[in-house]
C-alpha positions as CSV (number, residue, x, y, z in Angstrom):
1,X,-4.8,79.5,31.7
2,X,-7.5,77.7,30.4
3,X,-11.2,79.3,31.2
4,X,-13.0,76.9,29.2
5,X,-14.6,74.0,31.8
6,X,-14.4,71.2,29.4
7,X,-11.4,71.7,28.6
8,X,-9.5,71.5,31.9
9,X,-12.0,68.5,32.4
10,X,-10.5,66.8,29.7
11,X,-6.9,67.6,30.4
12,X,-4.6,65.4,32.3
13,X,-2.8,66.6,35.6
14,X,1.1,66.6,35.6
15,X,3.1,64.8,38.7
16,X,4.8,68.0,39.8
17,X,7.9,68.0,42.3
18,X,7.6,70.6,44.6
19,X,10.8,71.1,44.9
20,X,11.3,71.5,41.4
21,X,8.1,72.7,39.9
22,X,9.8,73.6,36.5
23,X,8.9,72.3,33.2
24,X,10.7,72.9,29.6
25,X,8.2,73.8,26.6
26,X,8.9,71.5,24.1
27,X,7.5,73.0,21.2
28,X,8.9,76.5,20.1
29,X,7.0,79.8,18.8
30,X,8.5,82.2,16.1
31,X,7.6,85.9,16.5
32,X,8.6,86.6,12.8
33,X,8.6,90.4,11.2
34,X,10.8,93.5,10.7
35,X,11.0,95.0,13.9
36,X,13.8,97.7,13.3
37,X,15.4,98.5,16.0
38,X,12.4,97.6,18.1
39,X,13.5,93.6,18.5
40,X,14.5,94.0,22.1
41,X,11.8,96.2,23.2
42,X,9.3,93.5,21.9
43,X,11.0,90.7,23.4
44,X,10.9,92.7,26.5
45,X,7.1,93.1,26.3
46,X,7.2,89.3,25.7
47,X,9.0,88.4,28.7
48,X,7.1,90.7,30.4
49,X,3.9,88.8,29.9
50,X,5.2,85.6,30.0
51,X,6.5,86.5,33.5
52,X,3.1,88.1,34.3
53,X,0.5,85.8,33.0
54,X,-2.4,87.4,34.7
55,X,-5.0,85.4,36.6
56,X,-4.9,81.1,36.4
57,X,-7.6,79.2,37.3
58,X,-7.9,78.0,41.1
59,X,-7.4,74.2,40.0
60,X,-4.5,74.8,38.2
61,X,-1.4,72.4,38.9
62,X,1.4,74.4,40.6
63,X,4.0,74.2,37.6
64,X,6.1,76.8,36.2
65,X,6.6,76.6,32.3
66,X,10.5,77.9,31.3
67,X,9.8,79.9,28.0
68,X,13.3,81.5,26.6
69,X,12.8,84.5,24.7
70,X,15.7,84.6,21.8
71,X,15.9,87.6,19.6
72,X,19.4,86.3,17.9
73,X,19.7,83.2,15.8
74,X,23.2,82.5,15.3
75,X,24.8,80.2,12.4
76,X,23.9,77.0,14.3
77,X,19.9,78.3,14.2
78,X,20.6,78.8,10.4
79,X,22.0,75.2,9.9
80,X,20.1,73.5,12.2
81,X,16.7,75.3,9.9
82,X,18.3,74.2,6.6
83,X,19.3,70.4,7.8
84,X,15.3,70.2,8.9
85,X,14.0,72.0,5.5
86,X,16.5,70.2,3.4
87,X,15.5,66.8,5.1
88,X,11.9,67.7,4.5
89,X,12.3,67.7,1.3
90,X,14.6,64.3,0.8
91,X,17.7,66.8,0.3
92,X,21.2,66.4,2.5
93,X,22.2,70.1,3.4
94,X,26.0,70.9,2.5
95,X,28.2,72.9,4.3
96,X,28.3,75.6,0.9
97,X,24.4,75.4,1.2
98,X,24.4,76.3,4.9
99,X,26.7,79.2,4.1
100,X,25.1,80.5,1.6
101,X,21.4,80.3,3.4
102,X,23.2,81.8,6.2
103,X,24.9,84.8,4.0
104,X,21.6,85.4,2.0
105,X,18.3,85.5,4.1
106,X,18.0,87.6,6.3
107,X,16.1,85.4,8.8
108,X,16.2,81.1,9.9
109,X,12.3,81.6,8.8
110,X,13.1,83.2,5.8
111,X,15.4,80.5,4.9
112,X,12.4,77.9,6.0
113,X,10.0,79.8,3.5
114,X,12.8,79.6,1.1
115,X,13.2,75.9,1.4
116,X,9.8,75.4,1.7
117,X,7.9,76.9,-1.3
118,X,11.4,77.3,-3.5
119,X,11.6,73.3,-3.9
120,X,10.2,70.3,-4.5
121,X,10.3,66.8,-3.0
122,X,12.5,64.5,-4.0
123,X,12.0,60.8,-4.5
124,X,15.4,59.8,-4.0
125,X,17.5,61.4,-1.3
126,X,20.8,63.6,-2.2
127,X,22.7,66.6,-1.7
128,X,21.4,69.8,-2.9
129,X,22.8,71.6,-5.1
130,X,24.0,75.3,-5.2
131,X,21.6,76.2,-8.6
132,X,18.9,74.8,-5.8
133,X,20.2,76.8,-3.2
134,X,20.2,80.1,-5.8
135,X,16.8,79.2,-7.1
136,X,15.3,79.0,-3.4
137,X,17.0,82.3,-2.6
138,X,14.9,83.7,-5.4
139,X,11.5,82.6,-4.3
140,X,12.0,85.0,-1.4
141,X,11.0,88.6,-1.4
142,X,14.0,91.4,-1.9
143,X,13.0,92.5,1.5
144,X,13.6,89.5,2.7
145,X,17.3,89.2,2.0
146,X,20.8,90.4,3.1
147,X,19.9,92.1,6.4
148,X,22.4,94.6,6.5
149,X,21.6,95.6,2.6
150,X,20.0,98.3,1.0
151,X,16.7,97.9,-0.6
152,X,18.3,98.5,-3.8
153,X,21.4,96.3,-3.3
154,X,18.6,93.5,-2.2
155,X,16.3,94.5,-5.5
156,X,19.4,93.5,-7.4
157,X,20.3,90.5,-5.9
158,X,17.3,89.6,-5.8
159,X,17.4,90.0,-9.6
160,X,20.5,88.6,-9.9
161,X,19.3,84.9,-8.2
162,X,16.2,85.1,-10.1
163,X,18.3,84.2,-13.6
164,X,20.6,82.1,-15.2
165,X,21.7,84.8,-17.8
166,X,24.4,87.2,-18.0
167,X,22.8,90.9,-17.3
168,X,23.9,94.0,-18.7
169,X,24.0,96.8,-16.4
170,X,20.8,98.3,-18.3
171,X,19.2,94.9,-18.0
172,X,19.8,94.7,-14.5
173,X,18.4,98.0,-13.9
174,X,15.5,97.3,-15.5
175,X,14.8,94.0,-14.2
176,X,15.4,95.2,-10.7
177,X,13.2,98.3,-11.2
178,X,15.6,100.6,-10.4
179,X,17.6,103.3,-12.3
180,X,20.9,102.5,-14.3
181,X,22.6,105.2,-12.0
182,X,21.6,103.1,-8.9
183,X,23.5,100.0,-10.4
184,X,26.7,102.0,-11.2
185,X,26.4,103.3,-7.3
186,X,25.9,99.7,-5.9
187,X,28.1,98.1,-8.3
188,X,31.4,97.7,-6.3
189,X,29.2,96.6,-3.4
190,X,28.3,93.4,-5.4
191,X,31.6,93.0,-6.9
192,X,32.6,93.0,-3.1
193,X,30.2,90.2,-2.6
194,X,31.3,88.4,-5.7
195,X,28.4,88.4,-6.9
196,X,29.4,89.9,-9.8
197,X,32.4,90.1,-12.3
C-alpha cells in the first residue's frame, strides 16, 4: 500500500510460497473508545476494509496479511495486560490483582493506563500489592470503570478508590458530586459489591 517511491525502494521483498501466500501481523492495533452498542458495527466496517484495501501498487509482493478483528477481551486479555504492565514496572502480577483489574476497568487498555500512569517503577522486583492495585484503579476516569455500572455507581467508586478514609454517606456524596439521595439509592448496589459495609 505504499505510494511513496522511496519507500518501497528501500523496503525488502518477502520469499512468498505460493501456495501459501499468508502471513501473521505481528504487532497488534487497539481501536480504543466507547462505542455503545456500535462495537460490532465498527468492527464490521474494519473488516470490511481490511478485506477491501483498495488499489496496491503493481510491484507489490503477492502476500496476504491475516489481521483478526476482536471486539471481546476475555479474562486471559485482562491478565495477559496486567502480567505485561505489572512487569513493566518491576511488579509480579497476583492472581487477587488480576481479579480485581479484571472486575474494575472496564477495558485491558484501561487497565494498561491504569498500570501505567497509576505507578511507579520499582527498583527491586515484587508482588504488588492490593493498596497498589486500589490506587491504580483511582488514576482512571469514573467513566472508565465497571462497564455494566451507572455513572453514578462508577462516580462513587471512583470516590471510594481514591481514599484511604472511612466516608460518611454525606461525605461520599459530596466527594462524588452527586446528591445524598443518589448514595442511599446505589447504596445496596455497593454493599452487593462489598465495597462497602
Amino acid at each position: 500500500f505504499e505510494d511513496r517511491d522511496e519507500k518501497r525502494r528501500q523496503s525488502f521483498d518477502p520469499v512468498v510460497d505460493a501456495s501459501n501466500p499468508y502471513a501473521n501481523l505481528i504487532a497488534s492495533i487497539s481501536v480504543v473508545g466507547d462505542f455503545g452498542n456500535r462495537a460490532d458495527h465498527v468492527a464490521g466496517v474494519i473488516e470490511d476494509r481490511l478485506s477491501n484495501p483498495g488499489e496496491i501498487h503493481e510491484d507489490a509482493p503477492e502476500i496476504a496479511l491475516k489481521v483478526p478483528v476482536v471486539v471481546e477481551h476475555g479474562p486471559s486479555t485482562v491478565a495477559r495486560v496486567t502480567r505485561a504492565m505489572c512487569r513493566a514496572k518491576g511488579l509480579d502480577a497476583t492472581r487477587d490483582a488480576i481479579r480485581l483489574f479484571s472486575g474494575f476497568a472496564r477495558t485491558p487498555y484501561d487497565v494498561a493506563h491504569a498500570i501505567g500512569r497509576g505507578l511507579s517503577q520499582e527498583a527491586t522486583p515484587r508482588e504488588i500489592r492490593s493498596s497498589e492495585v486500589r490506587l491504580s484503579l483511582a488514576s482512571l476516569p469514573s467513566k472508565r470503570l465497571l462497564e455494566d455500572a451507572t455513572p453514578t455507581v462508577r462516580a462513587m467508586i471512583s470516590t471510594l478508590l481514591a481514599t484511604n478514609l472511612s466516608l460518611s454517606k454525606t461525605e461520599l456524596a459530596e466527594k462524588a458530586g452527586i446528591s445524598t439521595q443518589s448514595v442511599r439509592n446505589h447504596l445496596p448496589t455497593l454493599v452487593a459489591m462489598g465495597l462497602v459495609d
